[in-house]
C-alpha angles and dihedrals in degrees: 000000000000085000093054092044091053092047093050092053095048090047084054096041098045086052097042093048098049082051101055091045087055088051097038101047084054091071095254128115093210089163138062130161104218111246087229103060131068121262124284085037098114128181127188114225092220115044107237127227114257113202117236120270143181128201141164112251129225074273103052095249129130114257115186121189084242079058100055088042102126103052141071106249127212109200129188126172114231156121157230104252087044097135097202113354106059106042095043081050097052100043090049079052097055099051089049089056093053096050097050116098113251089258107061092030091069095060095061133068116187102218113196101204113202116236089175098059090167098060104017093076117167083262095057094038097059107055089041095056091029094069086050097048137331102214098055119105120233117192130193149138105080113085092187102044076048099057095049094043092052086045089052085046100042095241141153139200137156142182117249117197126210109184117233087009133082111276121243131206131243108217151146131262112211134126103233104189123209120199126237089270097056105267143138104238105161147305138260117221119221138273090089102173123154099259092053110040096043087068087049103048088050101051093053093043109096119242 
C-alpha cells in the first residue's frame, strides 16, 4: 500500500511539476499556495477552463459538467478494482463530509471520476460508492470525455497489466478541485484525512 501511495504521488508531482515550468517559462505565476492553508493545498491565482464534458453516472443517468455548475467539486480520479487509494480516499471522504456543518457541506459535491471504464459500469459503481457514501457522485463510460478531463485536471493515470491476473491501474491521487462555475481552481495533496481536510473545506467555503 505504502508503495502504491508513494507512486501515485510521484505520478501527480512529476506532472504537476512539468506543468507549472511551461507555464512558468512563459512569464506567468499561474500558481499560489494560500498562506493560510497547510502544504500540498495548492490554488491557482487564475481559475483555469475545463473542457465540457458528458458521463454516465453510478444511476445510469447523464451528468454534464453544465450540470454539476453550482457547487465546489472535489474530484479524484479512481476506480473500483483499486486494491489501497481509493478506498482509504474515499473513507477518509466520507468522514470529512460528516463532520462538515450543513453549510458548508452543501457547497461542495465529491465526484469519483472512472479511470477503468471497462470494468467500472453504473452497476458496479453504485453499490461501491454507495458503501462509502451515498451522497457522492461516481461518473464512467466515456474514455474520451475521460482523457481530456484528466489533461484539464493534471492528472495521470495508466493501465498496468498482470498477465493471467486482473489489471490494475497507476494513478494520482490528488483532489483537484473545480469552482461553482466549472473551473479547475487547484488541488488538494493527500493525506486527506479528516483532521486535516475539515479545516480546509471550510477556509475555502464562502461565508
Amino acid at each position: 500500500m505504502k508503495k502504491a501511495i508513494v507512486l501515485a504521488l510521484l505520478l501527480s508531482g512529476a506532472l504537476m511539476a512539468g506543468w507549472l515550468a511551461g507555464k512558468q517559462n512563459r512569464g506567468a505565476v499561474w500558481w499560489t499556495a494560500a498562506p493560510a492553508l497547510p502544504e500540498g493545498v495548492v490554488l491557482f491565482t487564475e481559475p483555469l477552463p475545463v473542457h465540457p464534458f458528458e458521463f454516465t453516472d453510478q444511476h445510469g443517468q447523464a451528468v454534464t459538467s453544465t450540470g454539476l455548475q453550482g457547487r465546489n467539486l472535489l474530484v479524484f480520479f479512481g476506480y473500483t478494482f483499486c486494491p489501497d487509494i481509493c478506498p482509504t480516499t474515499l473513507m477518509d471522504l466520507s468522514r470529512t463530509w460528516k463532520q462538515l456543518p450543513d453549510p458548508v457541506r452543501a457547497q461542495y459535491q465529491v465526484v469519483l471520476v472512472s479511470i477503468d471504464p471497462q470494468r467500472d459500469t453504473p452497476e458496479a459503481l453504485a453499490p461501491y460508492v454507495g458503501y462509502f457514501n451515498p451522497e457522492f457522485l461516481a461518473l464512467t463510460g466515456n474514455p474520451l470525455a475521460l482523457a481530456r478531463l484528466a489533461a484539464d485536471l493534471n492528472a495521470v493515470y495508466q493501465k498496468v497489466d498482470r498477465g493471467e491476473s486482473a489489471y490494475l491501474m497507476d494513478h494520482s491521487a490528488n483532489l483537484a478541485i473545480v469552482d461553482k462555475d466549472g473551473r479547475y481552481k487547484g488541488y488538494i495533496a493527500p493525506p486527506h484525512s479528516a483532521s486535516r481536510m475539515v479545516p480546509v473545506l471550510e477556509s475555502l467555503a464562502q461565508p
